[in-house]
VOBA-1610 file (N, C-alpha, C; in pm, whole numbers, padded with zeros to 5 digits, always signed):
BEGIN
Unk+00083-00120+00000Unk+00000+00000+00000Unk+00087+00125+00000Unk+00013+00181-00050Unk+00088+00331-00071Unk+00079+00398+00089Unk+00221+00512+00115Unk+00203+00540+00253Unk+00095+00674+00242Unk+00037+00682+00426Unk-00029+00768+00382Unk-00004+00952+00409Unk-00055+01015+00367Unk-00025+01139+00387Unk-00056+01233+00490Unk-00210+01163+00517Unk-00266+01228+00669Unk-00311+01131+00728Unk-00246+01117+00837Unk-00233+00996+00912Unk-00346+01041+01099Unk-00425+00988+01074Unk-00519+00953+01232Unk-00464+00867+01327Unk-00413+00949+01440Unk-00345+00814+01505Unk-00430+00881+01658Unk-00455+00739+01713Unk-00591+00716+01814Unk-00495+00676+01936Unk-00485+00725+02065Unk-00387+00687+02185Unk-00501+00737+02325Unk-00519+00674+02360Unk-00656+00743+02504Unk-00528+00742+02606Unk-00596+00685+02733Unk-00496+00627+02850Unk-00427+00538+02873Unk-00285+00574+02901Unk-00289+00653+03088Unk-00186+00755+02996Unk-00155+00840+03068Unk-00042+00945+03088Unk+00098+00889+02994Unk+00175+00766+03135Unk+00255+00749+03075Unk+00288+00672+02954Unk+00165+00655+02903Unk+00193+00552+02761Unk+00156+00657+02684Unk+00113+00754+02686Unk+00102+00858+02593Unk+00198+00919+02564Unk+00267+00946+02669Unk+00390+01017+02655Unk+00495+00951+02620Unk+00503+00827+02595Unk+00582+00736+02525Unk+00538+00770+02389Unk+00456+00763+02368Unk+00406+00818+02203Unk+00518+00921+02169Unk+00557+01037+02234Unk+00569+01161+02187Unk+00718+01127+02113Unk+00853+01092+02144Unk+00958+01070+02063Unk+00923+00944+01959Unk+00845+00883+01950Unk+00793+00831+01865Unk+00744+00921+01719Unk+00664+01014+01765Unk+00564+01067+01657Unk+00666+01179+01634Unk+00810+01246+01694Unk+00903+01288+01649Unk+00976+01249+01542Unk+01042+01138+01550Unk+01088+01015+01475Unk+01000+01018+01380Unk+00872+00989+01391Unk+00786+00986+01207Unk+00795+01077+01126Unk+00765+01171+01215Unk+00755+01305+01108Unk+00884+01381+01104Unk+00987+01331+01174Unk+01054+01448+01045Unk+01142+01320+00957Unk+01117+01187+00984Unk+01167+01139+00844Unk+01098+01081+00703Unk+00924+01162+00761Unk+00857+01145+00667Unk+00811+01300+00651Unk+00900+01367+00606Unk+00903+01501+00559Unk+00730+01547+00528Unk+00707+01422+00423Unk+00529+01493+00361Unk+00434+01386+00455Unk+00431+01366+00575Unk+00364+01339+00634Unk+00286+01452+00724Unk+00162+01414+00738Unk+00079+01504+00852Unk+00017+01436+00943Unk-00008+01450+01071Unk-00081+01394+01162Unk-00178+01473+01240Unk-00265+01355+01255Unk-00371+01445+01353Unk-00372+01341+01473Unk-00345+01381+01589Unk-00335+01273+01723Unk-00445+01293+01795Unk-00557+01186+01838Unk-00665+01203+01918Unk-00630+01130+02054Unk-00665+01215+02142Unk-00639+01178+02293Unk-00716+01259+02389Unk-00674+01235+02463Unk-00795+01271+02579Unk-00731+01474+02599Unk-00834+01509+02604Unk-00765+01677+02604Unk-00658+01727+02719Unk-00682+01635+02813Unk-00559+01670+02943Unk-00404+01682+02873Unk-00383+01596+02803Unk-00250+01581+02733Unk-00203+01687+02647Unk-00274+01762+02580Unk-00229+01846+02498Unk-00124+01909+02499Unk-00061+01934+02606Unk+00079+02004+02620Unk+00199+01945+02579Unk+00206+01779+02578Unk+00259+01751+02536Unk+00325+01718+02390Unk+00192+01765+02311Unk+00257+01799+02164Unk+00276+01889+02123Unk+00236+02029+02213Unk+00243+02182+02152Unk+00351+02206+02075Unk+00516+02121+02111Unk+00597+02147+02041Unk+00631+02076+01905Unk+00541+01988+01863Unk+00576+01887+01757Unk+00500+01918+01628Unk+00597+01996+01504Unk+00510+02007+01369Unk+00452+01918+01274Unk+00376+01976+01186Unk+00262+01873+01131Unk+00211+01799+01214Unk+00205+01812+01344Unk+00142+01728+01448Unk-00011+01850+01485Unk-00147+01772+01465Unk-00236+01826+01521Unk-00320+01771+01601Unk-00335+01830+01749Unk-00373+01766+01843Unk-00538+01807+01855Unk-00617+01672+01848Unk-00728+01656+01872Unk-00812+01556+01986Unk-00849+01689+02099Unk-00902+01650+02224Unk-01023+01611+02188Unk-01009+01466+02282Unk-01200+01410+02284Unk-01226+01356+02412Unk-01286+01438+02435Unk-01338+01372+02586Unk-01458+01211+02566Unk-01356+01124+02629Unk-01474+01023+02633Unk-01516+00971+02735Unk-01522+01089+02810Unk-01575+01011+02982Unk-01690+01153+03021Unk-01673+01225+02916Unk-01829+01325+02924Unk-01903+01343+02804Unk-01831+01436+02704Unk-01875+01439+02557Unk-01889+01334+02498Unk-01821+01280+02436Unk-01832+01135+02388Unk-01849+01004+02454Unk-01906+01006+02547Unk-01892+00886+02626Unk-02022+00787+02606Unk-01951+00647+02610Unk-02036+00530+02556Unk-02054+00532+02403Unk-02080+00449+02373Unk-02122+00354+02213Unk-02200+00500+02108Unk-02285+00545+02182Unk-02351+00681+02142Unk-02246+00803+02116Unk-02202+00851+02242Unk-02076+00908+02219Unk-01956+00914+02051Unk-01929+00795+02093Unk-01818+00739+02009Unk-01900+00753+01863Unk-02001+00742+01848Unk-02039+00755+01723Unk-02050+00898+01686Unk-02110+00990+01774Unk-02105+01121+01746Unk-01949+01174+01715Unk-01859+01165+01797Unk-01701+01182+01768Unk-01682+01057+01620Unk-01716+00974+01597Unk-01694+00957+01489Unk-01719+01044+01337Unk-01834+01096+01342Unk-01867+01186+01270Unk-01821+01299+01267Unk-01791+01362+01380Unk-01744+01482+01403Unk-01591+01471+01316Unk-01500+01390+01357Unk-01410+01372+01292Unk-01368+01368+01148Unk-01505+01251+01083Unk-01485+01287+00919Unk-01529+01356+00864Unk-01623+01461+00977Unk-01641+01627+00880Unk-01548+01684+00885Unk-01456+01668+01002Unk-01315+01797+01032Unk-01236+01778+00978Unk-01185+01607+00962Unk-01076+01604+00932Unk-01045+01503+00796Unk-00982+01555+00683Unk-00967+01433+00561Unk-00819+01398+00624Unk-00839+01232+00616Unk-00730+01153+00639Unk-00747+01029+00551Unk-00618+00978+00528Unk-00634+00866+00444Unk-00591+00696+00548Unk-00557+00711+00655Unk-00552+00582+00760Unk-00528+00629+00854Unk-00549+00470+00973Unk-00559+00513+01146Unk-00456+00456+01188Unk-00347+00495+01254Unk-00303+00411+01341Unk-00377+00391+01493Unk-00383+00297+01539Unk-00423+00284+01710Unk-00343+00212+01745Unk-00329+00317+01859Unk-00165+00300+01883Unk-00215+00194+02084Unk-00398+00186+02068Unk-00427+00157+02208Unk-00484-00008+02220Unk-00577+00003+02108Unk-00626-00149+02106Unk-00689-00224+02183Unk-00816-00079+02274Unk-00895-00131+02369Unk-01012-00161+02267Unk-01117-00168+02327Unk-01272-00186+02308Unk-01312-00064+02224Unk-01238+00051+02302Unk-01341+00204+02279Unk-01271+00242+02100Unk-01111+00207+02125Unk-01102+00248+01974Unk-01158+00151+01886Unk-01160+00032+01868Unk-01191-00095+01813Unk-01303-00007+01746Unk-01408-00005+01826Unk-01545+00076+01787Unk-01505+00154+01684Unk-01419+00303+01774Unk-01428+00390+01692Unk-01364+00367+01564Unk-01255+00307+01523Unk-01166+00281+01406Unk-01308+00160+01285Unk-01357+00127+01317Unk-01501+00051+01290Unk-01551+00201+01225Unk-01626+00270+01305Unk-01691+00338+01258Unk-01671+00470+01189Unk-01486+00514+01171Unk-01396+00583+01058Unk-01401+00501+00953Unk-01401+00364+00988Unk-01399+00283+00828Unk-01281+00339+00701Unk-01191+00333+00796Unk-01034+00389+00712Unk-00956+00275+00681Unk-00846+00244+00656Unk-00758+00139+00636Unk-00679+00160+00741Unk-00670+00065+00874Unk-00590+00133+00986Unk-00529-00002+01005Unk-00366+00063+01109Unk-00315-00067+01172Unk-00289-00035+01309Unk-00287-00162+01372Unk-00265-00202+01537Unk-00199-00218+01603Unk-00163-00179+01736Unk-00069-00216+01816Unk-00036-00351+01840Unk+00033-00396+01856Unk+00067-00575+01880Unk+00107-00530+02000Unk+00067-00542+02126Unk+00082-00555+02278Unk+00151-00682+02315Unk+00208-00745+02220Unk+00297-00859+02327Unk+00213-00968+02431Unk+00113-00982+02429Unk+00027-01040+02571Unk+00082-01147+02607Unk+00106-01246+02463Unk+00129-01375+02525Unk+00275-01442+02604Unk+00381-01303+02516Unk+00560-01286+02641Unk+00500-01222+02696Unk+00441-01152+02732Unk+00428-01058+02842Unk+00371-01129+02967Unk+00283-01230+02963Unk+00205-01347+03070Unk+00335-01406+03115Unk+00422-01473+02969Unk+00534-01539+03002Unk+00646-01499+03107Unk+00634-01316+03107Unk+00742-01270+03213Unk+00685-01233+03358Unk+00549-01242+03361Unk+00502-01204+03504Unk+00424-01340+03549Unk+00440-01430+03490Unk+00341-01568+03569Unk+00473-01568+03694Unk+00353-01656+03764Unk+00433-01693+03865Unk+00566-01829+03917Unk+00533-01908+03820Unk+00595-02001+03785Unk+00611-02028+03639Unk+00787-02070+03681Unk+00832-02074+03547Unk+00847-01960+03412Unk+00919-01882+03481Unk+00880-01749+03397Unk+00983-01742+03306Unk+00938-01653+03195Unk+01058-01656+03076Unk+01131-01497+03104Unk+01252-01505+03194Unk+01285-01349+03200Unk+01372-01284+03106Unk+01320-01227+03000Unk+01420-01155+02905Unk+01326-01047+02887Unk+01445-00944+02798Unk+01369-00804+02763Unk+01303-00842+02633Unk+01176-00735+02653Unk+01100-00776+02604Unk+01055-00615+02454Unk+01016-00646+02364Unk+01058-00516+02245Unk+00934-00418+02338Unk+01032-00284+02337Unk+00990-00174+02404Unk+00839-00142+02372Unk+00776-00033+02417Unk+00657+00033+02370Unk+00698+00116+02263Unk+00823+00177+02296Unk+00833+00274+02190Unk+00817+00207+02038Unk+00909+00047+02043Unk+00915-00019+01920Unk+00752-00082+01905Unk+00685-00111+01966Unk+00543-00134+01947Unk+00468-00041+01839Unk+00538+00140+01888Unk+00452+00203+01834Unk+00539+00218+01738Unk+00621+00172+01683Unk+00693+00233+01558Unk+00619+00124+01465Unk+00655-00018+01489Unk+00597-00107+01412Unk+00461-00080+01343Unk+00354-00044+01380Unk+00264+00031+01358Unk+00274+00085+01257Unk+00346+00210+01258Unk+00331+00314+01133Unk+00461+00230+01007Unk+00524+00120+01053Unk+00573+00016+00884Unk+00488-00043+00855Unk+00373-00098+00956Unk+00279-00153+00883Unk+00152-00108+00784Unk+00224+00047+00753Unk+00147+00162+00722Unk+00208+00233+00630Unk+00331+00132+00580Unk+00429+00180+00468Unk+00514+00286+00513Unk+00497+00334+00640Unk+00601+00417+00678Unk+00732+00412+00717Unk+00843+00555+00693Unk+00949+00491+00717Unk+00986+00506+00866Unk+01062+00474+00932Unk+01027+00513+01107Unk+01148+00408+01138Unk+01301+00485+01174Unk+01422+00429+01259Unk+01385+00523+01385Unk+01408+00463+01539Unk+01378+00525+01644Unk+01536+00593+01686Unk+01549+00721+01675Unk+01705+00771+01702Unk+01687+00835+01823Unk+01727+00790+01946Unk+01704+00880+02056Unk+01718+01050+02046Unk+01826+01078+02012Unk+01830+01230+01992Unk+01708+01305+01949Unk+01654+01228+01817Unk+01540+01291+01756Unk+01429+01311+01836Unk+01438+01171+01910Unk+01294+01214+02032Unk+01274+01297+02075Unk+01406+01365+02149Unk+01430+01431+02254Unk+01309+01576+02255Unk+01239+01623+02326Unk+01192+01748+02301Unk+01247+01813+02416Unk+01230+01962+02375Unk+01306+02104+02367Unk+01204+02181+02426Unk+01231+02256+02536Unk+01138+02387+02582Unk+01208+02511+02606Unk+01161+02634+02568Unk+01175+02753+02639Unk+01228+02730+02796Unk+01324+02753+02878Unk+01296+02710+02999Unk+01231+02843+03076Unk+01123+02835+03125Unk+01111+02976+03209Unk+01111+02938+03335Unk+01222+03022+03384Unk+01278+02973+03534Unk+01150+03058+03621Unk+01092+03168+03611Unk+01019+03178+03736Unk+00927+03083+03770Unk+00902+02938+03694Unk+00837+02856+03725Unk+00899+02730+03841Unk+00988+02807+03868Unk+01137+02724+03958Unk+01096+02801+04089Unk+01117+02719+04239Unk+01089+02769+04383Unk+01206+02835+04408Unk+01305+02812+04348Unk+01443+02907+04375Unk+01499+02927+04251Unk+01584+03028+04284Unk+01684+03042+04177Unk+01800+02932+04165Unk+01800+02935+04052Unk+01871+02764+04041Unk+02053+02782+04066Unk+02109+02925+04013Unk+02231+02908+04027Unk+02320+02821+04030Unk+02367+02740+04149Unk+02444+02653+04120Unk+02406+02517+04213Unk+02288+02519+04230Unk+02208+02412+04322Unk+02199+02296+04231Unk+02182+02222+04279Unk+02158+02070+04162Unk+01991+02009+04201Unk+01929+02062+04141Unk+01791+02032+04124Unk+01756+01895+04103Unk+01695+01868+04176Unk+01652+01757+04200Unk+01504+01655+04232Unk+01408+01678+04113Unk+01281+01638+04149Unk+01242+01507+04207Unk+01144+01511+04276Unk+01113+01356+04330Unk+00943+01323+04265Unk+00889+01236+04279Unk+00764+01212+04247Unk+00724+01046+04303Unk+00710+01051+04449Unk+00705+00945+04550Unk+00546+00885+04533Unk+00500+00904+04420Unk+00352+00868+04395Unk+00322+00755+04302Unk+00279+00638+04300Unk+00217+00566+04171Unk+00072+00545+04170Unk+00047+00523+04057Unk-00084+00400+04054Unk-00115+00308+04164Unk-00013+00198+04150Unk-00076+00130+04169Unk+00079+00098+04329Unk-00017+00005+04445Unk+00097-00033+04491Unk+00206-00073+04481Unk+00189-00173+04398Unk+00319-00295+04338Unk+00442-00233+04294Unk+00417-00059+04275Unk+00464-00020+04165Unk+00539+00129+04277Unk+00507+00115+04368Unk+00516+00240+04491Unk+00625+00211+04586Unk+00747+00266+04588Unk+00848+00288+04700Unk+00724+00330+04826Unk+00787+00262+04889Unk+00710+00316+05072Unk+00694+00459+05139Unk+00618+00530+05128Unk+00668+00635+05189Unk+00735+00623+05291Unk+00747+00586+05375Unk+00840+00607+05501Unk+00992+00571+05472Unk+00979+00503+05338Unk+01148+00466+05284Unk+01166+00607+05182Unk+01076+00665+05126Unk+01088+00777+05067Unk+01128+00920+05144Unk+01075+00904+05279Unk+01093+01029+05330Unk+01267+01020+05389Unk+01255+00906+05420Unk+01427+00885+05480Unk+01488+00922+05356Unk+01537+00875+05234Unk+01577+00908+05112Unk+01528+01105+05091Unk+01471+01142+05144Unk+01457+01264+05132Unk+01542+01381+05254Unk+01558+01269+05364Unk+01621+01329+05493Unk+01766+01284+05430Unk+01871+01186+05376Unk+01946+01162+05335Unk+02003+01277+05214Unk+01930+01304+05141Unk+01988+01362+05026Unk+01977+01509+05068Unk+01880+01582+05145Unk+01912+01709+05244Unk+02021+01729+05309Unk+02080+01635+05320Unk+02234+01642+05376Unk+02354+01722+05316Unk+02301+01732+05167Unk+02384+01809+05059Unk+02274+01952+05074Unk+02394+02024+05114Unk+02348+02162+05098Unk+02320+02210+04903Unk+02375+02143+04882Unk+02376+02231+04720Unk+02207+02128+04635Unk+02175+02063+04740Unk+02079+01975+04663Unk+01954+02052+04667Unk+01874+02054+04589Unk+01734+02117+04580Unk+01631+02014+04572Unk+01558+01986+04680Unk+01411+01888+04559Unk+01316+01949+04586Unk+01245+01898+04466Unk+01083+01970+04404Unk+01040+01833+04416Unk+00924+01841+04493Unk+00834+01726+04524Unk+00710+01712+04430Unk+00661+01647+04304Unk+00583+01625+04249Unk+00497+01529+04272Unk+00383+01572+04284Unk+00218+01501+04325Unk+00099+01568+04220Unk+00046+01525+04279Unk-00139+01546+04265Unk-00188+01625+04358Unk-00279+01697+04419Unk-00302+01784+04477Unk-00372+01689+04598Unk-00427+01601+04546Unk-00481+01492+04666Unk-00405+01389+04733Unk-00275+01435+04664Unk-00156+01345+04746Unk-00077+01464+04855Unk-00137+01552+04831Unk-00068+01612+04913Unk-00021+01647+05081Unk-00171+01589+05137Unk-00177+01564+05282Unk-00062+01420+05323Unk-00052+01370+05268Unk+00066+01252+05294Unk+00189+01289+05277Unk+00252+01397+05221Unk+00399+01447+05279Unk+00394+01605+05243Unk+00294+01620+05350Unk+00305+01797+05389Unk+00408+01835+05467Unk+00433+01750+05541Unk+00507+01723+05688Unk+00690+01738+05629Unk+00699+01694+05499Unk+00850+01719+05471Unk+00871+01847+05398Unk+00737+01938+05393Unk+00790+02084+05369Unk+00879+02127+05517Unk+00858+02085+05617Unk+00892+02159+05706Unk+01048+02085+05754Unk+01066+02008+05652Unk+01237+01989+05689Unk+01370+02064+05678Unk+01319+02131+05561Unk+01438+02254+05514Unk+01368+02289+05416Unk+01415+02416+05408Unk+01395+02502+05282Unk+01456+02471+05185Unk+01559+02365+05148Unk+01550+02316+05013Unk+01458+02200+04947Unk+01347+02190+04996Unk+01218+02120+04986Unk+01142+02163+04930Unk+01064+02159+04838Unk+00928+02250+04774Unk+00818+02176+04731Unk+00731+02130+04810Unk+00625+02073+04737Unk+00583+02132+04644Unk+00530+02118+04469Unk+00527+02159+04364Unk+00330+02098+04336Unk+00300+02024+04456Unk+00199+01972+04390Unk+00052+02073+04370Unk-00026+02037+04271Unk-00106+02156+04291Unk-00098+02310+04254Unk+00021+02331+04210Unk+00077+02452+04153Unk+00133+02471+04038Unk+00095+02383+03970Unk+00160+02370+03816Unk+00046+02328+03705Unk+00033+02407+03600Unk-00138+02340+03443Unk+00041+02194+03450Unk-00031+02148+03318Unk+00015+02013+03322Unk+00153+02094+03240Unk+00124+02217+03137Unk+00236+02286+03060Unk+00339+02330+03159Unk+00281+02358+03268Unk+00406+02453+03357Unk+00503+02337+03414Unk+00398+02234+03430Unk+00525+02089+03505Unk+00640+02045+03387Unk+00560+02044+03263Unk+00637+01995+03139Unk+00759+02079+03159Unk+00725+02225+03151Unk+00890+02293+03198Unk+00937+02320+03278Unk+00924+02315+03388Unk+01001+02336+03531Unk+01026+02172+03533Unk+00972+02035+03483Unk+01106+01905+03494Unk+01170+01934+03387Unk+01172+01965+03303Unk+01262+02052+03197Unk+01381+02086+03201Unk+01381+02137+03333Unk+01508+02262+03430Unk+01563+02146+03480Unk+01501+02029+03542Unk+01572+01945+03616Unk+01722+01911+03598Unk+01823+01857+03719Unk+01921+01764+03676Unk+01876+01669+03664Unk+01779+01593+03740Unk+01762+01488+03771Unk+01636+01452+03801Unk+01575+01314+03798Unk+01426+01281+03834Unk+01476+01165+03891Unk+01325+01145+04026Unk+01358+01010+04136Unk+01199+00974+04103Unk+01184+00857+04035Unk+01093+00815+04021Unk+01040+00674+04038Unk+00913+00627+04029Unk+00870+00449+04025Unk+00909+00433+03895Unk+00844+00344+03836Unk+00747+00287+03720Unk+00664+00357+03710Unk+00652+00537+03670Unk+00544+00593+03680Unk+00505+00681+03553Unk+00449+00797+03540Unk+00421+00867+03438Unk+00570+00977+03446Unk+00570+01019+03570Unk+00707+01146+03562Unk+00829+01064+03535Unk+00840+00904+03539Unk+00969+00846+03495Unk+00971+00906+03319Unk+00871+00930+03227Unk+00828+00907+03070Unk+00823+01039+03091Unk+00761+01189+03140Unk+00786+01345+03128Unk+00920+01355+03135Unk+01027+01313+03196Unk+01168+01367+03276Unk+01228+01302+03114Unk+01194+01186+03109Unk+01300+01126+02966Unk+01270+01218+02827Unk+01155+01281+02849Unk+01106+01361+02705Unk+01223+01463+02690Unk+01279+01494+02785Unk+01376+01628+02810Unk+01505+01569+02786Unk+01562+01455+02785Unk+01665+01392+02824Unk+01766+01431+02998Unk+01651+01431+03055Unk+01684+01445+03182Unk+01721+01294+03252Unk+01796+01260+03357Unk+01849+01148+03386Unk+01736+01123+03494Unk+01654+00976+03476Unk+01583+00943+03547Unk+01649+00800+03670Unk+01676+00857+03798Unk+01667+00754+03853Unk+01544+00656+03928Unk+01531+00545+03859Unk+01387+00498+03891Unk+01407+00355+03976Unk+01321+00361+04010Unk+01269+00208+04166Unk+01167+00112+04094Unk+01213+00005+04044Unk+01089-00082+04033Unk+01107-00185+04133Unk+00962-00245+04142Unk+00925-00321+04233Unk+00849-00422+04148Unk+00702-00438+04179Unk+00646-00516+04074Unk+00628-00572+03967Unk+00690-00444+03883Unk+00689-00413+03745Unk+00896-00432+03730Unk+00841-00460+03583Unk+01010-00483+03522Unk+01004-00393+03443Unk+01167-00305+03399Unk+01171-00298+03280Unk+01163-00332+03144Unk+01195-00490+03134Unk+01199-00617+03093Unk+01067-00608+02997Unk+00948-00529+03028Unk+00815-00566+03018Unk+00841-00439+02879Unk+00897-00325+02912Unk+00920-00266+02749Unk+00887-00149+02786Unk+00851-00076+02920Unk+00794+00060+02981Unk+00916+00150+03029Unk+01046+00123+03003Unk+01167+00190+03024Unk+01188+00281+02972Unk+01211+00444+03050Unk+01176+00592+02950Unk+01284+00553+02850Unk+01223+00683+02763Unk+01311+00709+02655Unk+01445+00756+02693Unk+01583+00678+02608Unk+01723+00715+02640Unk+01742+00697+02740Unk+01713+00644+02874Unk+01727+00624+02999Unk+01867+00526+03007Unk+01980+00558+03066Unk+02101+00431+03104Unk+01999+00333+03194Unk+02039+00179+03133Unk+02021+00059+03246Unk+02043+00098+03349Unk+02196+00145+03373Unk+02212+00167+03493Unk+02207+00280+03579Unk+02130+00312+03555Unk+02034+00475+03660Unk+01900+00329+03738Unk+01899+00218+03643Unk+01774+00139+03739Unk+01837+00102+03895Unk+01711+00114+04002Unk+01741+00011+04133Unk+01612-00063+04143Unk+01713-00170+04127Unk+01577-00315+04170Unk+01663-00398+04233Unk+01565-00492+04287Unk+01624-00635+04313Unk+01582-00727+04257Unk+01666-00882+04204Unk+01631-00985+04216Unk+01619-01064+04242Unk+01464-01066+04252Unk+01358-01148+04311Unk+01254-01259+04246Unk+01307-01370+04291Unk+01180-01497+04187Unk+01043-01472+04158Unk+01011-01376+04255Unk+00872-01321+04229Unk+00846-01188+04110Unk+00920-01172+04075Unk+00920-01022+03976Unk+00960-01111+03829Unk+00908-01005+03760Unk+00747-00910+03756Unk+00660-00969+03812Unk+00574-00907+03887Unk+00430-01003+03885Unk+00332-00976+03813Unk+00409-00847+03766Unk+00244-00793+03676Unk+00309-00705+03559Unk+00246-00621+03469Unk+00320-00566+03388Unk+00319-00442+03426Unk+00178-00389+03485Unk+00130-00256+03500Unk+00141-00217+03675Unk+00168-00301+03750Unk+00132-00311+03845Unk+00050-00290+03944Unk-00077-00368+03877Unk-00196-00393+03932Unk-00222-00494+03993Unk-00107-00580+04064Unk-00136-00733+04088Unk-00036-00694+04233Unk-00079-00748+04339Unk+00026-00780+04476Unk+00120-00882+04460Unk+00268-00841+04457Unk+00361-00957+04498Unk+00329-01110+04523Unk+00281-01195+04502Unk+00239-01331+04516Unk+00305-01380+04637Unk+00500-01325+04746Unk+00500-01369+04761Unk+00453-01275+04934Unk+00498-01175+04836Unk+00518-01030+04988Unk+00415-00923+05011Unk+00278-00983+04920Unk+00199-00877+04899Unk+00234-00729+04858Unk+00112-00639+04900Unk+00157-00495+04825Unk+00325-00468+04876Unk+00376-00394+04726Unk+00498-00324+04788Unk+00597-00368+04827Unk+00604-00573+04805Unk+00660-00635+04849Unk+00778-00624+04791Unk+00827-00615+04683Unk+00946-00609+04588Unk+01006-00523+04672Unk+00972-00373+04698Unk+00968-00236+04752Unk+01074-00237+04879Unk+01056-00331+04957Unk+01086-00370+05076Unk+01208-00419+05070Unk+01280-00481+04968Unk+01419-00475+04955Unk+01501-00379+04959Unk+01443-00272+04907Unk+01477-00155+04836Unk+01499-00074+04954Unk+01693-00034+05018Unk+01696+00112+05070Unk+01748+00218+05008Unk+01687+00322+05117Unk+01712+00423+05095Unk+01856+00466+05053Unk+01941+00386+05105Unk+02076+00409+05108Unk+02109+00407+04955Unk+02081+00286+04908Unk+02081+00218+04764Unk+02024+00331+04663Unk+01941+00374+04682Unk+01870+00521+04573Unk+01988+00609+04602Unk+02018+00681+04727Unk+02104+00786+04749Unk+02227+00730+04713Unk+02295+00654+04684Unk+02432+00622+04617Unk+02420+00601+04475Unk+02284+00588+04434Unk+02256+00564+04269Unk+02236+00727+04248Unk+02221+00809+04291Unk+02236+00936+04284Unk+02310+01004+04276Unk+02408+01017+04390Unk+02574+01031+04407Unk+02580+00957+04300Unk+02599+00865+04272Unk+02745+00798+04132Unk+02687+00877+04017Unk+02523+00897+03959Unk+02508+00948+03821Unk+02542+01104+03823Unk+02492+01177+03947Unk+02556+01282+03951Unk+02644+01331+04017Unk+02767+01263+04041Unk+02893+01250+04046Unk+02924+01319+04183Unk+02821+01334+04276Unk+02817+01418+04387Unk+02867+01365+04487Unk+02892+01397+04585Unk+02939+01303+04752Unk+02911+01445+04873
//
């Protein structure tokens, strides 16, 4: 088939698989010069393509406007009045696009999700542990099966912001900034807070260290209590549109993250993510973009992965169980060595 020229590509939830999209849909378009895209996703996201050309971002709410079978048909329509395209990628391969790519009635192709290695690396017995082809390569495959041309070059991913520092709690001078984001989904997938806050009393020890604490605004009553450790502390939660976080982790040296969504924002920048898995493997293909192996801390454990997403309890340690290997000490020396500090 001939490739196409305006390309529909369909991505809903969560966060961080969206944002895996984004050095992806870098990579397409600028080595398909006469390519155009139109990306449909949930409207929260939008910030994250503001910087990407021939890229046009189209918000659909499907949990008010469009929501249910009815919904989806009205956004179906809406779409092939707005927009001429000649195929879909779906880059998600639930139920809701299934429908909708049905009722565009375009020539589209699919994500291949891996399910049946992917069971193979989180059963509980007898598991097959190898790495497993990334998300990013998931979504590239996609657009060859779409005649497109698409090599994944880290550099190209990389996106670029304006930095505007008054979006920074201090002046950065010669401090080494340092964000944290002690929050997941799901347990399996969550450092302990009480192993997080020690790792936060540890790395305060360096006067030149700065952290910006990233949350949700409803996470915020659970470590209010470490604003009041020092003033190089800043809870950030609640004070940032989703654009202002995109650039103030931007500024970062560094990100301390799970298996989470800010592990996939911090890599968009080529910022160095040091990340904690527990439940979840890298192995499974959710490893940010350009990230070194070795910025990872895990342990191994016969029980890991147990899950991919980490929605499943440890089989052997319940929630958080992986987690529990994991000290504080071990993060703060994976810190010191990448940023060369003591």
């Amino acid at each position: 088939m001939a490739a196409p020229r305006h390309l529909l590509v369909i991505r809903f939830s969560a966060l961080g698989d969206i944002a895996m999209t984004i050095p992806v849909m870098k990579n397409l378009l600028q080595q398909n010069p006469a390519l155009e895209i139109t990306f449909v996703s949930v409207p929260f996201v939008k910030p994250l393509f503001d910087e990407i050309d021939r890229l046009h971002f189209y918000g659909a709410d499907i949990q008010n406007e469009f929501k249910g079978l009815t919904g989806l048909y009205q956004l179906s329509k809406k779409i092939k009045k707005e927009i001429s395209f000649d195929a879909i990628a779906d880059l998600h391969d639930v139920l809701r696009t299934k429908i909708l790519r049905f009722l565009l009635g375009k020539t589209s192709a699919v994500i291949d999700k891996g399910r049946k290695e992917k069971k193979e690396l989180t059963r509980a017995l007898h598991k097959k542990l190898r790495p497993l082809k990334t998300g990013f390569q998931r979504y590239a495959d996609v657009f060859e099966t779409l005649s497109l041309v698409i090599t994944l070059d880290v550099q190209q991913g990389y996106s670029k912001l304006a930095a505007d520092s008054s979006l920074l709690p201090i002046e950065k001078n010669n401090s080494i900034l340092i964000g944290i984001a002690p929050f997941a989904k799901h347990a399996a997938k969550m450092y302990p807070l009480q192993k997080m806050e020690q790792l936060v009393n540890l790395l305060l020890k360096n006067e030149h260290i700065q952290l910006l604490v990233f949350a949700a605004k409803n996470e915020t009553a659970a470590i209010a209590r470490w604003a009041s450790k020092s003033n190089n502390l800043h809870l950030m939660a609640g004070k940032l549109t989703l654009q202002q976080e995109l650039n103030t982790i931007s500024q970062l040296d560094m990100m301390i993250s799970m298996d989470s969504a800010n592990m996939h924002l911090a890599s968009l920048f080529g910022i160095p993510v040091i990340s904690i898995w527990g439940g979840t493997h890298p192995f499974a293909g959710f490893y940010g973009w350009g990230q070194a192996y070795e910025n990872i801390v895990q342990t191994n454990l016969p029980c890991r992965p147990s899950s991919v997403f980490g929605n499943k309890d440890c089989p052997l340690h319940g929630a958080a169980g992986c987690m529990q290997q994991i000290s504080p000490e071990m993060i703060c020396e994976k810190v010191e060595q990448v940023m060369k500090i003591r």
